[in-house]
C-alpha positions as CSV (number, residue, x, y, z in Angstrom):
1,X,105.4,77.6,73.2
2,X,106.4,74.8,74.8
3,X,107.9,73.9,78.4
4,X,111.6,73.4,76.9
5,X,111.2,77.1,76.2
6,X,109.6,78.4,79.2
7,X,111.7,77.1,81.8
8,X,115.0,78.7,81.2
9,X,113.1,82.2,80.8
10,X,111.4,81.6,83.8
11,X,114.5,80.4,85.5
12,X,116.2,83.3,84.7
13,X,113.5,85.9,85.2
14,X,113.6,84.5,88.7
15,X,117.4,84.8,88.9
16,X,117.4,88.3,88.1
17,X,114.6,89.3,90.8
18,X,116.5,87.1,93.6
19,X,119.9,88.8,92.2
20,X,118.7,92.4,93.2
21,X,119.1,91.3,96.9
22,X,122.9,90.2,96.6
23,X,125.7,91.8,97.5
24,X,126.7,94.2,94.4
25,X,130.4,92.8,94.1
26,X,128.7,89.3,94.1
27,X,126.0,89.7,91.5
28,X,128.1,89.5,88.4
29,X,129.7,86.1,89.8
30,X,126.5,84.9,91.1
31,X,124.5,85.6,87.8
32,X,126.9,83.9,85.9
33,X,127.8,80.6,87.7
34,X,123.9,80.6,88.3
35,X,123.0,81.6,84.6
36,X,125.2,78.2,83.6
37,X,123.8,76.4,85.8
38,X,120.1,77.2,85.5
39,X,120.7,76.6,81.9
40,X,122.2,73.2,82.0
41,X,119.3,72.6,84.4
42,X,117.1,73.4,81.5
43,X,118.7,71.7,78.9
44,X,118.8,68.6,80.8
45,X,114.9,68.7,82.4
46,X,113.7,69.3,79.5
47,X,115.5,66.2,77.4
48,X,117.0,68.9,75.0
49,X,120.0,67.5,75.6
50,X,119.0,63.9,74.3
51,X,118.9,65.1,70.5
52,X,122.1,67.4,71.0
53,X,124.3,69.2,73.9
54,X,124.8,72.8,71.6
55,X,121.1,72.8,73.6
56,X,123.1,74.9,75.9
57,X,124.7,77.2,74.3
58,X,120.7,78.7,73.4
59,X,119.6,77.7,77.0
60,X,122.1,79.5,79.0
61,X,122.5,83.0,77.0
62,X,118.4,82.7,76.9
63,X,118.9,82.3,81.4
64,X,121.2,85.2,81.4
65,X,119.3,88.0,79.1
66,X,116.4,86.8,81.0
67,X,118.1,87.1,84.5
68,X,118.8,90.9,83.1
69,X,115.4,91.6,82.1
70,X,114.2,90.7,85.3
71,X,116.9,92.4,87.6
72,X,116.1,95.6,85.3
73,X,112.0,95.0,86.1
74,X,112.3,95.1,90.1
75,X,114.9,97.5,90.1
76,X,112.6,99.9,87.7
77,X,108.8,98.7,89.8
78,X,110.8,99.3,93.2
79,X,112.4,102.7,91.5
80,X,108.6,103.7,90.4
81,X,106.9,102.6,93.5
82,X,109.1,105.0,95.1
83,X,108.6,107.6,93.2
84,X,104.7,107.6,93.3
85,X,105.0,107.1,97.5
86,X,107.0,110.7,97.2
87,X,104.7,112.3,94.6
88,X,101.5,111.0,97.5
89,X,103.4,111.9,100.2
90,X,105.5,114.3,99.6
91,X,108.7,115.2,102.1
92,X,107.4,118.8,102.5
93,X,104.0,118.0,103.1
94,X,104.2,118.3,107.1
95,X,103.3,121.0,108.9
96,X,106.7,121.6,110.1
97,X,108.6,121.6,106.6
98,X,106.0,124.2,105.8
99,X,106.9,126.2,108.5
100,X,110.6,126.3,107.7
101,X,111.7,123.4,109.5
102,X,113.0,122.8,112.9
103,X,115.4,125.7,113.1
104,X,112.9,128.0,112.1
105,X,110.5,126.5,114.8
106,X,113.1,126.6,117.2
107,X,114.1,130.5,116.5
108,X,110.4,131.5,117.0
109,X,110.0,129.4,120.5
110,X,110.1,132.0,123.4
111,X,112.2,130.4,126.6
């Protein structure tokens, strides 16, 4: 595996983890005009385009289905981390969800 082949999966691996922090009516227009232009990037860095230009039509579908792969790894590793912080630290582990909560706290109070 060379460079030519690694760049535009790289490129788009990093597209997709930098995509998970824009606006969610932006990311589809974002990760498109980015996915053609990473790939044309790619095509041209890596002198594919010398020998031919349908260089690009492998370079930016191979961005874009990287860019997904990647926005679908941070979204799952943030979704996950969360999920093991709740199963450590669970929401009813304090002494006053155990009790019943604030209300029930408050009930037993005397004034």
């Amino acid at each position: 595996m060379n460079i030519g082949e690694l760049l535009p999966i790289l490129s788009g691996l990093l597209l997709g983890s930098v995509l998970r922090w824009i606006r969610p009516s932006l990311r589809v227009r974002a990760g498109l005009t980015l996915s053609l232009t990473l790939g044309a990037v790619a095509t041209i860095a890596t002198g594919e385009f010398r020998s031919s230009w349908g260089f690009l039509l492998v370079d930016i579908p191979l961005v874009a289905a990287s860019a997904a792969v990647g926005f679908v790894i941070v979204h799952r590793l943030r979704f996950c981390r969360k999920a093991v912080l709740v199963s450590l630290f669970p929401p009813f582990s304090s002494p006053v969800a155990r009790e019943g909560g604030r209300h029930d706290r408050l009930q037993r109070q005397s004034f």
